[in-house]
C-alpha positions as CSV (number, residue, x, y, z in Angstrom):
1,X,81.9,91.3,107.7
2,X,83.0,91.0,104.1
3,X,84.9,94.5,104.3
4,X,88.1,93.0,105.8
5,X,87.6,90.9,102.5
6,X,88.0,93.7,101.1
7,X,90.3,95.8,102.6
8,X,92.6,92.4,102.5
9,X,92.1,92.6,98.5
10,X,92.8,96.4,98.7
11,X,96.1,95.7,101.1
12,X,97.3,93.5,98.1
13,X,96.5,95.3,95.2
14,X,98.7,98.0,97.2
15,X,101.7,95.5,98.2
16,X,101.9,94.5,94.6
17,X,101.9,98.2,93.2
18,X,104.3,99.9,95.9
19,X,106.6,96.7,94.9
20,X,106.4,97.2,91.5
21,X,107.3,101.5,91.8
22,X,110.0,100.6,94.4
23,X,107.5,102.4,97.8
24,X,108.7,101.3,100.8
25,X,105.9,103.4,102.9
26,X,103.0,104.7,102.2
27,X,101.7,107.7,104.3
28,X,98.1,108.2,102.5
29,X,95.5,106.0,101.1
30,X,92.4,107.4,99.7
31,X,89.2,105.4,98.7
32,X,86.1,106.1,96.8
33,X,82.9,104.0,98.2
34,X,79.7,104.1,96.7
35,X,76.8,104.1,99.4
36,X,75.0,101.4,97.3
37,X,78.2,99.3,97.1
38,X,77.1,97.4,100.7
39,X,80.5,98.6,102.0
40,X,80.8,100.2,105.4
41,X,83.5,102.7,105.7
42,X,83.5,102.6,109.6
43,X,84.0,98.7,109.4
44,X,86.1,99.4,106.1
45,X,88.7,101.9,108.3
46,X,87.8,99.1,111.1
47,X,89.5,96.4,108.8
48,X,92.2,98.8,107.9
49,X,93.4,99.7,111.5
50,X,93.5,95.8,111.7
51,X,95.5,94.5,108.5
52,X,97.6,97.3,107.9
53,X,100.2,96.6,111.0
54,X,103.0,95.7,108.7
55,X,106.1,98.3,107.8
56,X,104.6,99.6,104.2
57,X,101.5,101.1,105.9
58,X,102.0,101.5,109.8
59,X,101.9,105.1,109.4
60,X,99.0,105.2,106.7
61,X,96.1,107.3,106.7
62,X,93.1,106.4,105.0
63,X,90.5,108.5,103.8
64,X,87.2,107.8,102.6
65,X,85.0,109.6,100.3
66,X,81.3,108.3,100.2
67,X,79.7,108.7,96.9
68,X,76.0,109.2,96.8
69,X,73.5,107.2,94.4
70,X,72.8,109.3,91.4
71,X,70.2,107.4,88.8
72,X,69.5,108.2,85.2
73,X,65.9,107.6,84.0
74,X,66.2,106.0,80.6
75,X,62.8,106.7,79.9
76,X,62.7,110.8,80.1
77,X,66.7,111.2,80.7
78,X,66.4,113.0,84.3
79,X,68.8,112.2,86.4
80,X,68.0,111.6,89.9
81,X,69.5,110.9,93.1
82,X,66.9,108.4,94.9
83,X,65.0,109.3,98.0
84,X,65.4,105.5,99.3
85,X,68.0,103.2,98.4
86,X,65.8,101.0,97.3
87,X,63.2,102.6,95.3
88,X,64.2,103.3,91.4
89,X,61.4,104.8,90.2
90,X,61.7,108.4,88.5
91,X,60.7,111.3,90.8
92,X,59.5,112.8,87.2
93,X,57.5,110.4,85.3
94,X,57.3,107.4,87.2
95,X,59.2,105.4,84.8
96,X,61.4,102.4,85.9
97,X,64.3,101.8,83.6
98,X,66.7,103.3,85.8
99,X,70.4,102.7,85.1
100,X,72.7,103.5,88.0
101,X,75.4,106.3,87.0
102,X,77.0,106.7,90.5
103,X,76.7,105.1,93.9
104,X,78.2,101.5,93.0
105,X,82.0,101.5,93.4
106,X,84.6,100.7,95.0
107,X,88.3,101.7,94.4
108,X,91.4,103.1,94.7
109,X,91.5,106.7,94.1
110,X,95.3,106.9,94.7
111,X,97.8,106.7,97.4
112,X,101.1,108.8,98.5
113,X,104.1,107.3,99.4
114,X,108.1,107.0,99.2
């Protein structure tokens, strides 16, 4: 399960930040995950609930906002959301040089603390 990886990474970046700005809690964490970014936000929160038992984030909520896979066609510029995760071909003219605009990431929207 590489989302406590992750979550760990995301626990750090956090730590280094709150130290830096002088937080000594933070009440709110919100994520943005791209569905194509192999990251599940049920073992993400899972990881969360697990990690964050230390003082800085014992009362923390974290939210999630899933971000769907949107495609641009580089061949007729349509953009597209795919029909399968898997299949990036345009729903237009069949073309294949799809670049991904949407769907990929992974990162800290922001978080509230004092």
């Amino acid at each position: 399960m590489h989302e406590v990886t992750l979550m760990s990474g995301i626990l750090d970046t956090l730590r280094e930040n709150a130290r830096q700005n002088g937080i000594t809690r933070i009440s709110r964490i919100k994520l943005i995950v791209g569905k194509f970014s192999m990251a599940l936000p049920s073992s993400l929160r899972f990881a969360f609930a697990a990690l964050a038992q230390e003082g800085l984030f014992q009362e923390a909520w974290l939210d999630i906002e899933e971000r769907e896979l949107h495609c641009l066609c580089q061949d007729c510029q349509r953009e597209f959301g795919p029909q399968s995760s898997y299949c990036f071909v345009c729903p237009d003219c069949n073309g294949q040089h799809i670049k991904i605009l949407a769907g990929r990431e992974m990162l800290i929207d922001f978080y509230e603390g004092d």
